[in-house]
C-alpha positions as a printed NumPy array, in Angstrom:
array([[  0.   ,   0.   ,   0.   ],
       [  1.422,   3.593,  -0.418],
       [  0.362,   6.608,   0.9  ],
       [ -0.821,   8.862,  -1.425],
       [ -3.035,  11.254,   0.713],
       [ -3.016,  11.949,   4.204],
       [ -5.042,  13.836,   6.497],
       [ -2.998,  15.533,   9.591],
       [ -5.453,  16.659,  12.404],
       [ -3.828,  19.604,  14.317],
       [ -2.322,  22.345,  12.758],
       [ -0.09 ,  23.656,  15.914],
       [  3.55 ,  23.963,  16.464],
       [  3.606,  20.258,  15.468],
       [  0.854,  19.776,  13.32 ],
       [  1.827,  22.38 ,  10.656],
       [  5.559,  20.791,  10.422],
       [  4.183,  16.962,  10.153],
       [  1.942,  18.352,   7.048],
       [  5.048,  19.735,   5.801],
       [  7.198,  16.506,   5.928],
       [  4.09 ,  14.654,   4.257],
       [  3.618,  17.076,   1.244],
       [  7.392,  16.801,   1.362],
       [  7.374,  13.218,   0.787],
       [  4.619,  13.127,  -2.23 ],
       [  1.335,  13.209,  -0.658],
       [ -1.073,  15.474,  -1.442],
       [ -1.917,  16.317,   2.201],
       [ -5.688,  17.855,   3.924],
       [ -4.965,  19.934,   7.113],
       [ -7.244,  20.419,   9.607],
       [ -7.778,  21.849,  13.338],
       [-11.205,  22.598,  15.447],
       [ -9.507,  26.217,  14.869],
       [-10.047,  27.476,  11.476],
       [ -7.706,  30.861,  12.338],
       [ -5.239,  28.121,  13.469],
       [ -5.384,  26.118,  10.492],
       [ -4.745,  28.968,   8.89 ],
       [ -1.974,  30.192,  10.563],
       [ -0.377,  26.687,  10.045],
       [ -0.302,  26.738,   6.298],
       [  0.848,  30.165,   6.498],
       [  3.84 ,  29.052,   8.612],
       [  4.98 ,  26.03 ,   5.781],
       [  4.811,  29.089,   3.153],
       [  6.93 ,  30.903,   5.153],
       [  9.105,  27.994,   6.192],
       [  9.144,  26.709,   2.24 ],
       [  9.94 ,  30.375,   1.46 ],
       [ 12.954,  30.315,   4.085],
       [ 14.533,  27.137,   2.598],
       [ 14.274,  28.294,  -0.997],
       [ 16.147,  31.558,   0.427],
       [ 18.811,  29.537,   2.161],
       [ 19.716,  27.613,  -1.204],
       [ 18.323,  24.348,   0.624],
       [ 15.355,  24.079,  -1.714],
       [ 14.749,  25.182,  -5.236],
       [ 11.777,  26.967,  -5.791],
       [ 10.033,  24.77 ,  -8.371],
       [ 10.011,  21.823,  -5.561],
       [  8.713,  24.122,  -2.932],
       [  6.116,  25.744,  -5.07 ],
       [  5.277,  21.712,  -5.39 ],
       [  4.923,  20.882,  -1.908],
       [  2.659,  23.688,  -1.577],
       [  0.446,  22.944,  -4.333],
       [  0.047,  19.547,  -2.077],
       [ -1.241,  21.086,   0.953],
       [ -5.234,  22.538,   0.971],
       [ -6.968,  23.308,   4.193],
       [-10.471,  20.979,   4.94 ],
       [-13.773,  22.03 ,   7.801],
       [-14.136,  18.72 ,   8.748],
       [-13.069,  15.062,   8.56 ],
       [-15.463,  13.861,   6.279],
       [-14.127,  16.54 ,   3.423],
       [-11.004,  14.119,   3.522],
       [-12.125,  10.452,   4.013],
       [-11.004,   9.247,   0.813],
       [ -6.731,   9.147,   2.137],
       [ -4.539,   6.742,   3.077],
       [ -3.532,   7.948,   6.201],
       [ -4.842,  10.189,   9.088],
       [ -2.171,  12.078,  11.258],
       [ -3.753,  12.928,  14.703],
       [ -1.445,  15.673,  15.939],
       [ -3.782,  17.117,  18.767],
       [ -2.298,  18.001,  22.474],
       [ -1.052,  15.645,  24.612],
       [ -4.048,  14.488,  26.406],
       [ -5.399,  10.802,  26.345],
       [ -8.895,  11.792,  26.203],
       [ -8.751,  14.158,  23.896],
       [ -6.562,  11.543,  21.115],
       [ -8.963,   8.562,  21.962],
       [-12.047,  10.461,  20.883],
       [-10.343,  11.425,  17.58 ],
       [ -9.462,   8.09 ,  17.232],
       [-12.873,   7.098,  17.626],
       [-14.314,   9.441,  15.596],
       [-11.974,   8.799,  12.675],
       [-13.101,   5.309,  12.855],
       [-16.2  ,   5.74 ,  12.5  ],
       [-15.829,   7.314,   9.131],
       [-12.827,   6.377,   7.522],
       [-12.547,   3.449,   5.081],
       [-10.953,  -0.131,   6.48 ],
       [ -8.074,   0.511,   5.034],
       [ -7.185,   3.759,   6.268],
       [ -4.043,   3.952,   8.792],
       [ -4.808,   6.16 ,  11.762],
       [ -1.553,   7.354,  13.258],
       [ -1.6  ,   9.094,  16.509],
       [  1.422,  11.491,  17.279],
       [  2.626,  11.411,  20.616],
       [  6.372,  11.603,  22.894],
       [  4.586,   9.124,  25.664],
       [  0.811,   8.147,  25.821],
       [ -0.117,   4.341,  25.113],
       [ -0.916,   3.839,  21.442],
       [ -2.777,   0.659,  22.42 ],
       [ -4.931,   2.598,  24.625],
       [ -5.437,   5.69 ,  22.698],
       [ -6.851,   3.545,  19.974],
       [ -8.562,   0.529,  21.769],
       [-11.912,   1.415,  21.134],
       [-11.626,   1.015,  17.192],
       [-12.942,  -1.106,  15.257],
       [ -9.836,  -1.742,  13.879],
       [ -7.009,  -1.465,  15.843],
       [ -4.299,  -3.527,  13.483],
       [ -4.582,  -0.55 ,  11.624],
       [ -3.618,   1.52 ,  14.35 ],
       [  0.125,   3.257,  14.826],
       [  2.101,   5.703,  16.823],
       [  4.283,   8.322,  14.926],
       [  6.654,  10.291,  17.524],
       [  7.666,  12.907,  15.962],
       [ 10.221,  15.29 ,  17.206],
       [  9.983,  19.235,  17.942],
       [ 10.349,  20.891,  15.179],
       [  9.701,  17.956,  12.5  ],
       [ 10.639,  19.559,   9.651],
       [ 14.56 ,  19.646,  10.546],
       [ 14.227,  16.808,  13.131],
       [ 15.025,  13.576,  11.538],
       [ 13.915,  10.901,  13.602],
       [ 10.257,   9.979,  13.874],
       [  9.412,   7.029,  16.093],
       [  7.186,   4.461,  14.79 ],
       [  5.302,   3.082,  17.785],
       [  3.68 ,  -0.542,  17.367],
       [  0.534,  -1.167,  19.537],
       [ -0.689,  -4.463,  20.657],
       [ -2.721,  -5.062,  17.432],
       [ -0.52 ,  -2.978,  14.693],
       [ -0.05 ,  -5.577,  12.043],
       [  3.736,  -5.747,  10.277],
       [  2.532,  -4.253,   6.893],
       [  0.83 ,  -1.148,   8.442],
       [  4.621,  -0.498,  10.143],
       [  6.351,  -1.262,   6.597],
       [  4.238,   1.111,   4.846],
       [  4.872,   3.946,   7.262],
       [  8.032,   3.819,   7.512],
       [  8.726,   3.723,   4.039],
       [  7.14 ,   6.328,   3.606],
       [  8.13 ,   8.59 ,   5.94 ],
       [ 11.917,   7.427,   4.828],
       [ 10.777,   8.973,   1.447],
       [ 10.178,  12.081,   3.168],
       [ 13.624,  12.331,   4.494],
       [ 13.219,  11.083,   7.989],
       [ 14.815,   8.519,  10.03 ],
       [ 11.947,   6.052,  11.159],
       [ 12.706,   4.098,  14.552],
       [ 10.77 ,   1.269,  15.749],
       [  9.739,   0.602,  19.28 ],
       [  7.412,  -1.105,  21.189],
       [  4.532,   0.518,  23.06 ],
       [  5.991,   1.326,  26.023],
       [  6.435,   4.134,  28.44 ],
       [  8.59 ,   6.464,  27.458],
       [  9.239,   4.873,  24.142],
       [ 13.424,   5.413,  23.249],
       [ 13.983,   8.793,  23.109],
       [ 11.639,  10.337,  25.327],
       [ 12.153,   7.539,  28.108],
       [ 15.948,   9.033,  28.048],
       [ 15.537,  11.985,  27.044],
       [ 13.162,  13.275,  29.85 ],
       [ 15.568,  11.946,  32.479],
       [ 18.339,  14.538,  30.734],
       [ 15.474,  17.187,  31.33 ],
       [ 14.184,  16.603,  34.549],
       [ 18.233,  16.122,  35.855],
       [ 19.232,  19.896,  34.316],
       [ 15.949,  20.899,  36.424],
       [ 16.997,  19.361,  39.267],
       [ 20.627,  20.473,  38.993],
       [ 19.284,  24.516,  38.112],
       [ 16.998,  23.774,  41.625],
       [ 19.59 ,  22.927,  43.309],
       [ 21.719,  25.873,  42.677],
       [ 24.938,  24.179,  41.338],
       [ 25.019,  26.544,  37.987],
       [ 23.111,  29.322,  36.061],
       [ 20.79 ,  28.153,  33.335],
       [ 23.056,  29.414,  30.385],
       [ 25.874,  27.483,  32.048],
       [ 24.267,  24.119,  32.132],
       [ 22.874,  23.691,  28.908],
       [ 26.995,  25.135,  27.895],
       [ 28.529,  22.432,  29.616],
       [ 25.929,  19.931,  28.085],
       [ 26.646,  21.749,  24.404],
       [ 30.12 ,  21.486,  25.124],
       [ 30.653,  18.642,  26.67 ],
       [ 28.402,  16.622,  24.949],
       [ 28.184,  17.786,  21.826],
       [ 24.506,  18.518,  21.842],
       [ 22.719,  21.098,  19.438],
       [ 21.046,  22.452,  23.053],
       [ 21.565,  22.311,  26.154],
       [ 18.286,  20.677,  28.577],
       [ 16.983,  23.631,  29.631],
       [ 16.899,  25.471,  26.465],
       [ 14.99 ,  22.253,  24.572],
       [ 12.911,  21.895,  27.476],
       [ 11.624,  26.136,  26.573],
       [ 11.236,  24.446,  22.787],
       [  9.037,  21.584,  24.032],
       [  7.231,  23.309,  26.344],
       [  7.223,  22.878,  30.401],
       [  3.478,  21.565,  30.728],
       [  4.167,  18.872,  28.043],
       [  7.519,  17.892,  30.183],
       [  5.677,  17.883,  33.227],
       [  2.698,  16.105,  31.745],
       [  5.502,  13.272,  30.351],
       [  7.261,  12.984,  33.924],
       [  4.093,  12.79 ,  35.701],
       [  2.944,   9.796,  33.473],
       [  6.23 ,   8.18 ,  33.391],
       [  6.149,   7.84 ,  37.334],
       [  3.053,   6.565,  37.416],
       [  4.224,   4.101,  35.004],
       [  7.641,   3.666,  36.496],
       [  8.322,   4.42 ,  39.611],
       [  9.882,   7.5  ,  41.395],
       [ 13.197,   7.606,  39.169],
       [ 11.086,  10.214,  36.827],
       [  9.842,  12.234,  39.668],
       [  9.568,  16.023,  38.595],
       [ 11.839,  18.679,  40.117],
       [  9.93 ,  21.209,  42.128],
       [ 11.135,  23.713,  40.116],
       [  9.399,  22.566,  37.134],
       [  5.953,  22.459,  39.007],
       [  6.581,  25.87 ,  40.048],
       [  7.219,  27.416,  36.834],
       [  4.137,  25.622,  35.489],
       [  2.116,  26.635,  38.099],
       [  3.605,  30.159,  37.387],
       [  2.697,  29.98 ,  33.913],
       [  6.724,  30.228,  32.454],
       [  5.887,  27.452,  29.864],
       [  8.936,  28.017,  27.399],
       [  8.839,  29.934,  23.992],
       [  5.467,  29.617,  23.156],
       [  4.295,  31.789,  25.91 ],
       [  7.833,  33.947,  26.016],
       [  9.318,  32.857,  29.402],
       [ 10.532,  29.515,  30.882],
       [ 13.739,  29.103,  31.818],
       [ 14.822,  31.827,  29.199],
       [ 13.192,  35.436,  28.135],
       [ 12.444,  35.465,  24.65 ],
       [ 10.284,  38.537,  24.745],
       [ 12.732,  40.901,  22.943],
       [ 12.557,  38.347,  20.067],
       [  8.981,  38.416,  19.614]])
């Protein structure tokens, strides 16, 4: 089976980029959010992103006037039920991804794949209430997915082998690096990933450096693009709470949250989005 058309669901600071990589790999792609301003705004962020690469030499214009030609924005799932393939990019929130799931189900054709995006829920129990959960998937992408390579491709109880093959392939043709893992908590990257979070938290709590001075010595010593505290701003703080929280229930106390990070939540200093975490980025808004 290949993918041909594919409907992503969400059209936030993940959303819009996982549309992106799909138009990017062929499909002719159907965007949609409950938001119709935010839909909008997506599409108008892959223009400018399209527009950025073609600038930057990365892209030639005739390919990203392509891609763009691909993407077209719908008002409701059953403008799109004749894809391949249904992204669910919606928050992180179990309820909220189940009830798509559902609802997708209920309209979509047999053979449709429904992929939910996610760092950490269950895909097994996101999608157990469909009526067809072998053609069920998790697709992890990573923050921001059009430069972020790896995408992990999470099997759930039911996913069947050729629903795995065909996403990955064709997610390989869009440039990424597909990763397969088992359904569990955490996944690979996020399971150790978090813990490199949650420990440049602790360490900031704790008063042994400044914030600029531990994501250095991780940048330096490491050789990491960013340093934790800086990709936790990118991620946003609820969504790394929200992850530690769940992996503790999950897993025991080794993921336990630093105070600090409950604080700033609390205090509403939830990263770049919102122009204050552990960083100001007010002057560059």
């Amino acid at each position: 089976m290949a993918i041909k058309k594919v409907l992503v669901i969400g059209c936030g600071q993940m959303g819009h980029g996982i549309a992106q990589v799909c138009a990017t790999g062929g499909a002719q792609v159907y965007m949609y959010d409950v938001s119709r301003p935010a839909a909008e705004r997506g599409l108008s962020k892959i223009k400018e992103s399209l527009a950025r690469s073609v600038q930057k030499g990365k892209l030639d214009a005739e390919k990203a006037a392509a891609i763009g030609a691909r993407l077209s924005l719908v008002n409701s799932y059953q403008e799109a039920t004749d894809v391949d393939m249904c992204v669910e990019a919606a928050i992180e929130n179990i309820d909220v991804k189940r009830k798509i799931a559902t609802e997708l189900d209920a309209i979509m054709a047999e053979n449709v794949i429904l992929a939910t995006t996610t760092s950490a829920l269950p895909i097994t129990e996101v999608t157990n209430k469909t009526k067809h959960p072998e053609r069920t998937i998790g697709t992890h992408f990573h923050h921001p997915p059009v430069v972020m390579r790896l995408v992990e491709i999470v099997n759930g109880y039911y996913t069947k082998p050729e629903v795995t093959e065909t996403v990955i392939d064709f997610l390989a043709k869009a440039g990424k690096v597909p990763v397969p893992c088992k359904d569990y908590p955490g996944f690979v990257s996020s399971r150790v990933g978090i813990q490199m979070i949650n420990e440049g938290i602790h360490t900031l709590y704790e008063g042994v450096s400044k914030a600029e001075d531990i994501d250095a010595a991780c940048v330096h010593g490491f050789n990491w693009p960013m340093g934790p505290l800086r990709l936790a701003d990118l991620i946003g703080l609820e969504t790394i709470l929200m992850i530690l929280e769940d992996m503790t229930a999950k897993m025991g106390p080794r993921f336990m949250p630093s105070p600090l990070l409950r604080q700033m939540v609390a205090a509403g200093r939830l990263g770049q989005k919102v122009g204050k975490g552990f960083y100001d980025y007010t002057e560059k808004r």
